[in-house]
C-alpha positions in Angstrom: -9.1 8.4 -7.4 -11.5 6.6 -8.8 -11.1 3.2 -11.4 -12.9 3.1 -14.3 -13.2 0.4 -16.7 -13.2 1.1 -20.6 -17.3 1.0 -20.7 -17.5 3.6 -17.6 -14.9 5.8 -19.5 -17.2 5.8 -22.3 -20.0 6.7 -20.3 -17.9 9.5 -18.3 -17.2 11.4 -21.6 -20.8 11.4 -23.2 -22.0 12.5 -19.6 -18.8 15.2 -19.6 -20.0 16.8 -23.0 -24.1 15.6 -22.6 -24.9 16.8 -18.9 -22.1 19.2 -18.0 -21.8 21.0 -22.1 -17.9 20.5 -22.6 -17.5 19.8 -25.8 -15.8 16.8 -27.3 -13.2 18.7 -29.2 -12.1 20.3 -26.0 -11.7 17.4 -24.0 -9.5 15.7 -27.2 -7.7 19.1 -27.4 -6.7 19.0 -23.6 -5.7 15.3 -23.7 -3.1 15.8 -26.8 -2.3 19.3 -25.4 -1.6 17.3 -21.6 0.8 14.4 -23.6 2.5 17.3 -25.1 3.1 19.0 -21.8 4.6 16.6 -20.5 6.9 15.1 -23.4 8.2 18.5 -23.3 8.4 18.7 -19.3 9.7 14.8 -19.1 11.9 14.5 -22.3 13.1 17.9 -22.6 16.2 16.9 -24.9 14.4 15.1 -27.5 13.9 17.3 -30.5 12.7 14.8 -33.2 9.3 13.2 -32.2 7.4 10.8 -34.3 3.0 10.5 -33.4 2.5 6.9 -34.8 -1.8 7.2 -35.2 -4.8 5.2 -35.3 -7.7 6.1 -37.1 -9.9 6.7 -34.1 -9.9 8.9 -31.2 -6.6 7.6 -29.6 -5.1 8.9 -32.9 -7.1 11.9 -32.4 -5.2 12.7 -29.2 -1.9 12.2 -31.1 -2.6 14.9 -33.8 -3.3 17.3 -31.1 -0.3 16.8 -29.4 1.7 16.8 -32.6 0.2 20.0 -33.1 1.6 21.2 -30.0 5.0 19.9 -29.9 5.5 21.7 -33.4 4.5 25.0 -32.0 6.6 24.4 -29.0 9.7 24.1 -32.1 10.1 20.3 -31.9 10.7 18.6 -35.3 7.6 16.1 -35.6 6.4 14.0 -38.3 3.4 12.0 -38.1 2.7 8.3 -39.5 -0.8 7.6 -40.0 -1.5 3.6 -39.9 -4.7 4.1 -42.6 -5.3 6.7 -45.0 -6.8 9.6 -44.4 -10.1 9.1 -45.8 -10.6 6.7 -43.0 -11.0 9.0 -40.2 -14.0 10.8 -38.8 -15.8 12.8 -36.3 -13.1 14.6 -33.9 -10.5 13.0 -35.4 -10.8 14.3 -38.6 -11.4 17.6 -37.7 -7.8 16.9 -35.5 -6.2 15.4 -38.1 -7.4 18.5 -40.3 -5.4 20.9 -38.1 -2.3 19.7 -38.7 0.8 22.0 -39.3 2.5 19.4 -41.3 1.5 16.4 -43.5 1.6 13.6 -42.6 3.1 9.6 -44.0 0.6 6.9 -44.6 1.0 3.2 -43.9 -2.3 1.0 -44.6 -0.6 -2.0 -44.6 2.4 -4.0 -43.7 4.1 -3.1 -46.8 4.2 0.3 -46.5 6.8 0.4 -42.7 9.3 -0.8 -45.5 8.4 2.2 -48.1 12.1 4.3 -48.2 10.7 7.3 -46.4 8.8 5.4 -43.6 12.3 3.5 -43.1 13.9 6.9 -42.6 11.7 7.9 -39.6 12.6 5.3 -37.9 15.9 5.8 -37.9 16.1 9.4 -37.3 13.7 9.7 -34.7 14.7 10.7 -31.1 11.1 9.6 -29.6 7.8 8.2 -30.5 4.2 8.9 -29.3 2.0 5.8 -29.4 -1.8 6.9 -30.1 -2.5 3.9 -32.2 -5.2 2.5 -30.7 -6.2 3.3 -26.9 -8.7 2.4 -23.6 -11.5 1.2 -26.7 -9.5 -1.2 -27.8 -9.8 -5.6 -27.8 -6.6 -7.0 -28.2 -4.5 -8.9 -30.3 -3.1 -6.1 -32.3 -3.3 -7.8 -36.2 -2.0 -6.4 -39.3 0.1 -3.1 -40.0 -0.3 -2.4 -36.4 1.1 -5.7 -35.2 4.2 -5.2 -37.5 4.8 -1.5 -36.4 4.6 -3.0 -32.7 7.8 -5.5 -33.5 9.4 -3.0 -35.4 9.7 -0.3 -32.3 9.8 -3.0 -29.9 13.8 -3.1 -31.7 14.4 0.6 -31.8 16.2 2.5 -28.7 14.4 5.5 -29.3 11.2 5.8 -25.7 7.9 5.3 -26.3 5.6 7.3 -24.6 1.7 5.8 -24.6 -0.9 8.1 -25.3 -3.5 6.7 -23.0 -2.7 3.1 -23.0 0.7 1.2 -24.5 -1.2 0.4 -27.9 -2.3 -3.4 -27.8 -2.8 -3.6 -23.8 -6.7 -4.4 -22.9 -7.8 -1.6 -20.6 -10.2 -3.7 -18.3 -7.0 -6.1 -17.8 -5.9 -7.5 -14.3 -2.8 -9.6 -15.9 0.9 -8.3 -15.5 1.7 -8.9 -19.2 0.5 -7.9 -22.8 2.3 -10.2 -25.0 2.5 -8.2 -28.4 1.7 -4.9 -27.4 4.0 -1.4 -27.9 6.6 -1.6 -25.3 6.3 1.9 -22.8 8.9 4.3 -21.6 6.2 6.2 -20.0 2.0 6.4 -20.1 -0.2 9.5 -20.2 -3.8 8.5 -19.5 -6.8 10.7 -18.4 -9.3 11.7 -16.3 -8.7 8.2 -14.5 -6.9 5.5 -14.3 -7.9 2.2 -15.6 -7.5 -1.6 -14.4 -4.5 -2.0 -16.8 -2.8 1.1 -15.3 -2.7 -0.2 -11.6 -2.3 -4.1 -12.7 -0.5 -4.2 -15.8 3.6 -4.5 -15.5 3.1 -1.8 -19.2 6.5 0.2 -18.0 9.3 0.8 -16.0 8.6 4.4 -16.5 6.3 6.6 -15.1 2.2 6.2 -15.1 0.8 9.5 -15.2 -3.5 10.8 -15.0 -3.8 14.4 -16.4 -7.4 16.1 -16.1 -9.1 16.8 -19.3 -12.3 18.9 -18.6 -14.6 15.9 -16.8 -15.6 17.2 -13.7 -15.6 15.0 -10.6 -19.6 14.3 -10.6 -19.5 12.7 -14.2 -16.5 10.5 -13.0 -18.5 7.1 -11.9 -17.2 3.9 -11.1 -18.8 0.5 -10.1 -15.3 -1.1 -9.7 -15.1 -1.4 -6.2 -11.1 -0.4 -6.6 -9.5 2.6 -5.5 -5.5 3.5 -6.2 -3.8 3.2 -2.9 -1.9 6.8 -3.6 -4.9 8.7 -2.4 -4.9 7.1 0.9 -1.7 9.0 1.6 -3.7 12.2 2.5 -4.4 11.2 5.5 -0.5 11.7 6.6 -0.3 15.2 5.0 -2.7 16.6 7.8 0.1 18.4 9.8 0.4 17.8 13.1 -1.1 20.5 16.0 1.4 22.3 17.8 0.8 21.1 21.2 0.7 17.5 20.2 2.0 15.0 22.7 3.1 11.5 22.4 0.1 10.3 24.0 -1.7 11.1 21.0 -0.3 9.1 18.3 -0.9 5.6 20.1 1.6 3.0 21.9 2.4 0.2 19.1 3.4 -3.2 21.1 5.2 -5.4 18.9 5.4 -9.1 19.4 8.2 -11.3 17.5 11.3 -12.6 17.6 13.3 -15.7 18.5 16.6 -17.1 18.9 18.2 -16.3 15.3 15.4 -14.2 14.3 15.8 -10.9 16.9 16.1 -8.4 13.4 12.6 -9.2 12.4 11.3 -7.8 16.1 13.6 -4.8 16.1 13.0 -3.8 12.0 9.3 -4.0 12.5 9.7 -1.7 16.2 12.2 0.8 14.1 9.6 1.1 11.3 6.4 1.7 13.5 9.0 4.7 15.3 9.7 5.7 11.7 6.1 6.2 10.8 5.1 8.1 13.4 3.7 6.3 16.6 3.9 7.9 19.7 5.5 5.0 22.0 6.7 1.3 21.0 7.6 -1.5 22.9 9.2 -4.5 21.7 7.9 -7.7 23.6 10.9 -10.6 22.7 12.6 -13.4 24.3 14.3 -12.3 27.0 18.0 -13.6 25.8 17.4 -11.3 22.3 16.2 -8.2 24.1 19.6 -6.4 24.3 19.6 -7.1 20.7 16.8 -5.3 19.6 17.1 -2.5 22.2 20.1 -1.6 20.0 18.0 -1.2 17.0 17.0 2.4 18.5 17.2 4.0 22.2 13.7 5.6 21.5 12.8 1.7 22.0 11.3 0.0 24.6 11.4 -3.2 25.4 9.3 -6.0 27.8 11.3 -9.6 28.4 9.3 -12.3 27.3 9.9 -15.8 29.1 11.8 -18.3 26.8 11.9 -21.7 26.2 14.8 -23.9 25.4 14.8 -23.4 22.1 14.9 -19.5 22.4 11.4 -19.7 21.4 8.4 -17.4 23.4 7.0 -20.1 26.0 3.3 -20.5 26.2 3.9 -19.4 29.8 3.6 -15.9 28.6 -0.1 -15.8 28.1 -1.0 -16.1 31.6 -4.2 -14.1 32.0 -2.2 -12.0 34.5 1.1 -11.5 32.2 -0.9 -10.7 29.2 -3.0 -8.2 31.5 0.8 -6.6 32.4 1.5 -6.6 28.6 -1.3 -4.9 26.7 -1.8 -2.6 29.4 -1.7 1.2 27.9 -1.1 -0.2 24.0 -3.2 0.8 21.4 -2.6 -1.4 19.0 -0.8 -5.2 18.5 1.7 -5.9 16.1 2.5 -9.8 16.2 4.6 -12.0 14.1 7.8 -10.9 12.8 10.1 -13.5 13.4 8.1 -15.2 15.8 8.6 -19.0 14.9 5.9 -21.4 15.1 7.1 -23.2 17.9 4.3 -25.5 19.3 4.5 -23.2 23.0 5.0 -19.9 20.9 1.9 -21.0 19.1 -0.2 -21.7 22.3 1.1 -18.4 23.6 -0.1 -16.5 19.9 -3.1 -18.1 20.0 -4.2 -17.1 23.4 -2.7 -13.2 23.0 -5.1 -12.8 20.0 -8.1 -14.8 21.7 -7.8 -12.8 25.2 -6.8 -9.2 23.7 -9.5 -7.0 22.5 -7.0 -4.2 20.8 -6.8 -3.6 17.2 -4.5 -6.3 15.9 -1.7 -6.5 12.9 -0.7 -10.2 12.4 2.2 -11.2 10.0 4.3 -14.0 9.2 4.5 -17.0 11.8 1.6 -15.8 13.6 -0.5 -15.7 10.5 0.1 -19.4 9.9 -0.4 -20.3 13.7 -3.8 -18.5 13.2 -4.4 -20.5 10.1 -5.2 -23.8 11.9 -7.4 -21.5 13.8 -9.2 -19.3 11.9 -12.4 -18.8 13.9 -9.8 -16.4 15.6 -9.7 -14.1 12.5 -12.5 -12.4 13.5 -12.6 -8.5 12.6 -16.2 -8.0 13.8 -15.9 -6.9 16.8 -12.3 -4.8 16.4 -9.8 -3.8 13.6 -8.0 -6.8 12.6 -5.1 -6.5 9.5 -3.5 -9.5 8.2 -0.3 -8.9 5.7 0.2 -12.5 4.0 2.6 -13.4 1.0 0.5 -15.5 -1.3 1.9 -19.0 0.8 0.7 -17.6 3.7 -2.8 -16.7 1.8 -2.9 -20.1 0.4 -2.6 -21.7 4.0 -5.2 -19.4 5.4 -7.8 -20.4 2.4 -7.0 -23.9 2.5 -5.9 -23.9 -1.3 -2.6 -23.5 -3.1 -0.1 -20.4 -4.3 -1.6 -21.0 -7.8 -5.1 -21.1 -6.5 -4.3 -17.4 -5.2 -2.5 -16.2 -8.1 -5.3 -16.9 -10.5 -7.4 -14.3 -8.9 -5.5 -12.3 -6.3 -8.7 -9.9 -6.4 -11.2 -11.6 -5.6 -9.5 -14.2 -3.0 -8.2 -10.8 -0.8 -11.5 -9.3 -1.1 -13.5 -12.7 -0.5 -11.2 -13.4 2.4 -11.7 -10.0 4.1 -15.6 -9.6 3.6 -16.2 -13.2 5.0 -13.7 -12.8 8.0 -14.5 -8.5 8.4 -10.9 -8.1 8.5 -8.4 -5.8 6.2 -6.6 -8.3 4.1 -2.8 -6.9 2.8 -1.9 -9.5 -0.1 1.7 -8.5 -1.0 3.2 -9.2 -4.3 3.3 -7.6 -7.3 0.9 -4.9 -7.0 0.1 -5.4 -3.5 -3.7 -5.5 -2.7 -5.5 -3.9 0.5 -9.4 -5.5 0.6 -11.5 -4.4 3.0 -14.1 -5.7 5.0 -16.5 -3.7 3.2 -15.5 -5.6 -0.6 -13.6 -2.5 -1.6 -10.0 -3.1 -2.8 -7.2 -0.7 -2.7 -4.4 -1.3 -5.7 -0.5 -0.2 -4.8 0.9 0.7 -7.5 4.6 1.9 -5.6 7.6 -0.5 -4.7 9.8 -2.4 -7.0 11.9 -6.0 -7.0 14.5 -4.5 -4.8 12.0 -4.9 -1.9 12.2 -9.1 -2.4 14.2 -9.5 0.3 14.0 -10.6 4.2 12.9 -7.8 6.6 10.5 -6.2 3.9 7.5 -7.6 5.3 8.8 -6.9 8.8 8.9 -3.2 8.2 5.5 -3.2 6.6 3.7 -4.7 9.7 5.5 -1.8 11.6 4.1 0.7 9.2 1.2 -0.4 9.4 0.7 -0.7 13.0 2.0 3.0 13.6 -0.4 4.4 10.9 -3.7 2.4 12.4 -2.4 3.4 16.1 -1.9 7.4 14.8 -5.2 7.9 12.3 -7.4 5.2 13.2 -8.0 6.2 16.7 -11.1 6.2 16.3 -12.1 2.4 15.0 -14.3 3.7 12.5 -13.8 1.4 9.0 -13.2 3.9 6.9 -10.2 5.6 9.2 -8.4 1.8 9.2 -9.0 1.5 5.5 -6.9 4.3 4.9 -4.7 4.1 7.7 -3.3 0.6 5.8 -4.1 1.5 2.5 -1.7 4.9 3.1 1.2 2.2 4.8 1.5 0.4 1.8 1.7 3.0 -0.1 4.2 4.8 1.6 6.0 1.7 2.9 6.7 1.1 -1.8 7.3 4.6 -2.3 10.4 4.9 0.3 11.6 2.0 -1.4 11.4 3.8 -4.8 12.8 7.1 -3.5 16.1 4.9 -2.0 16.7 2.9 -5.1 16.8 6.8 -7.1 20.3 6.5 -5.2 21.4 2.8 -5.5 20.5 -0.2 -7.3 17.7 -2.5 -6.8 20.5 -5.3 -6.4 22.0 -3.3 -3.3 18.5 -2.4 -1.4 18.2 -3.6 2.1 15.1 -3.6 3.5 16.0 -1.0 6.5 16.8 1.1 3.6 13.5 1.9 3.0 13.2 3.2 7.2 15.4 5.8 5.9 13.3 7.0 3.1 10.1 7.2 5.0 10.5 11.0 5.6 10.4 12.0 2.0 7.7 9.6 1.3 5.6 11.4 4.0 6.5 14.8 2.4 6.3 13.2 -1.0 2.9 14.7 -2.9 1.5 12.2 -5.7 0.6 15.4 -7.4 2.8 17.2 -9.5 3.7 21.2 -10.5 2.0 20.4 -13.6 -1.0 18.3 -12.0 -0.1 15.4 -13.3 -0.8 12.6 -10.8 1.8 10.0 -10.8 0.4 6.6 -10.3 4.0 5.0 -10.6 7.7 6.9 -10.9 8.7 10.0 -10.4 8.6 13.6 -12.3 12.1 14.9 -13.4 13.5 16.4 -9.7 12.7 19.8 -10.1 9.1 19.1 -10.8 8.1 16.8 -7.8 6.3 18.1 -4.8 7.7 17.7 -1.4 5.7 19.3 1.4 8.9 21.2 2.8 7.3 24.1 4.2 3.2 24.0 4.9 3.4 21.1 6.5 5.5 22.2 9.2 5.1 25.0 12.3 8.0 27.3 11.7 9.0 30.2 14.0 8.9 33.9 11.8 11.8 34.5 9.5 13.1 30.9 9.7 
């Protein structure tokens, strides 16, 4: 799943009809023909549909699918903002085809005109195809005013490519002015807008057009995290054993924070490792052993304070403790006790393993960063932007000015995966190549989220990355993001974002790893969900079943 920016779209569709002889009618036929589909799939109750349309190719698209949507015996009626002599090439020839005639508003005037006025108010759902990935915002003019005016209807808005006013090349959350989005329809694939931009609460769809994969060429350097999640869809051979999906050791806790050690072992036994063992204080141990009996557990030496003593990275007592794991999960709820941080400091200097750090330990590492060395073995760091501000020396705002380039600056200069959570959490990789997530939602802001992550992570690196090659981490962490945003997506389909606990998402893993990002209709959904009937759960081929069961 490649990124492409407005430019390499361009360039993607003159080498589609140029080099490979599909012509540009077909590919604008397919693209109104896929919106169509999927109105009619997505919003099968809707039976009066208004195409608002520009005068270029975006607008194109929308007389294509108003075509279809006729024939399929919706009642459409089509608003064109310009008059007709103002279109060309495919458009015209689109525009041409149409079953119906269509309104006209050139200017601002004309949304007030009596018969304009009466579309608005009898229409059950609109198609935006006023302008598309081409355009430079700010929307001016007629199309500014027709922005505000369905901005305060109730009727959805599906976007025919891009909400109409949004910059496709954007890495902001926001669009101020453009067309509000119950849903987006975009094609071929996705641009920087579509991962970064907060354009809907609805679903993101790409749909194929004709472009076969060899025209399709980015120089982005991002990827959409959703394809990572193949690497969990490989089913697993029948005479697997535990010893074959690695031994996670997690490292964490203290006095008042044992949950953080036990949600982050229960999540890397979620996700699939073969063996984990909780290493915590030794007065919080029957604590977390409760989390699960599949659990096991190593007592840590305490301080006073309940905190883990620096007595505990004795060369002999680490030797005992990473003996048999495959890979090091340390930090959640750790504490940055000045003994706990002596003993952190030394289990990351001494160990050779691949290593997940999180929370407390990442800001004990901060002071030290010549210990955040991924050089030599896989290293994953999961900071919130404070704890990515500490580690760069700079400030929250510093980060969130350009959350892109500090991950990816961080993780080539260091060789080490960074995970920078927050709205569309990003995965950079020592290599400069930066995953987007595009799954999870504001349910997932609260303590424990973080903790499950790093247990995710460390179960998916300790499973498919067995093998330390930099590709097989990449999408070992790129698929536990992913995953770890879509179970909380699939649990709040049953509750409210309000109610979500962060262990709620544990219990969603399993339809997230039979969860296929690729509908019935091919449609792959960036963000949301197709209607139930249309989603793709691997049920059945994923699994060794006995005959006739």
């Amino acid at each position: 799943m490649k990124i492409l920016t407005a430019k390499e779209m361009r360039e993607v569709d003159v080498r589609t009809v140029e080099q490979y002889g599909v012509a540009a009618t077909t590919l604008m036929e397919n693209a109104g023909a896929a919106v169509a589909r999927f109105v009619l799939r997505e919003f099968p109750d809707y039976a009066r549909i208004t195409i608002l349309c520009g005068r270029g190719n975006n607008g194109g698209d929308g007389f294509v699918a108003a075509r279809a949507l006729a024939e399929a015996g919706r009642v459409v009626a089509v608003l064109l903002l310009g008059e007709a002599a103002d279109l060309k090439g495919d458009a015209k020839v689109m525009f041409e085809r149409l079953p119906q005639r269509a309104l006209f508003a050139k200017d601002e005037a004309a949304l007030d005109e009596p018969s304009v006025r009466a579309l608005f108010s009898n229409t059950e759902l609109f198609l935006d195809a006023v302008v598309g990935t081409g355009f430079q915002p700010p929307l001016r003019g007629v199309v500014a005013a027709l922005a505000e005016r369905i901005h305060g209807l109730e009727a959805p808005v599906v976007a025919v490519d891009l909400p109409s006013g949004w910059d496709a090349d954007s890495r902001g959350a926001d669009s101020p002015g453009a067309f509000r989005a119950d849903a987006v329809v975009t094609f071929t694939a996705p641009k920087p807008a579509h991962l970064f931009g907060n354009m809907t609460r609805g679903g993101i769809v790409v749909a194929g057009i004709g472009s076969p994969e060899e025209a399709i060429i980015s120089t982005t350097g991002l990827t959409w995290s959703g394809a990572a999640a193949e690497v969990s869809h490989k089913p697993r051979v029948p005479d697997s054993n535990k010893g074959m999906f690695g031994h996670v050791l997690v490292v964490g806790g203290a006095k008042g924070t044992a949950g953080a050690a036990a949600m982050a072992s229960v999540s890397a036994l979620r996700a699939g490792a073969g063996l984990v063992t909780a290493a915590v204080p030794e007065s919080i141990l029957p604590t977390v052993a409760r989390a699960a009996l599949e659990l096991m557990t190593v007592p840590l030496v305490q301080g006073k304070h309940g905190e883990i003593a620096r007595v505990n990275a004795d060369p002999e007592r680490l030797k005992f403790l990473i003996e048999k794991i495959t890979v090091l999960a340390v930090g959640p709820g750790i504490s940055q006790h000045p003994e706990t941080a002596e003993f952190v400091i030394e289990l990351v200097r001494q160990s050779r393993l691949p290593l997940v750090l999180d929370a407390d330990a990442l800001n004990i590492v901060s002071k030290n960063p010549e210990l955040l060395d991924g050089s030599q073995r896989p290293v994953i760091i999961t900071p919130h932007p404070g704890e990515m501000a500490r580690l760069i020396g700079g400030s929250v705002k510093d980060v969130q000015a350009d959350r892109e380039n500090t991950a990816r600056n961080f993780a080539t200069r260091h060789q080490v995966t960074v995970v920078l959570k927050g709205w569309r959490t990003l995965i950079a990789h020592p290599n400069g190549a930066v995953a987007v997530n595009t799954t999870g939602n504001p349910g997932m802001a609260k303590g424990g989220s973080g903790d499950i992550l790093t247990g995710i992570v460390a179960a998916m690196v300790a499973q498919y990355a067995r093998d330390p090659a930099a590709e097989n981490v990449a999408a070992a962490v790129t698929a536990a993001v992913y995953l770890h945003g879509l179970a909380a997506d699939l649990a709040v389909l049953e509750q409210d974002e309000h109610t979500l606990l962060a262990t709620d998402t544990v219990s969603h893993l399993c339809n997230a790893f039979r969860y296929r990002s690729k509908d019935k209709g091919g449609y792959v959904w960036l963000q949301g969900f197709p209607n139930a009937e249309d989603r793709r759960y691997d049920s059945g081929d994923n699994q060794q079943r006995r005959p006739g069961v």
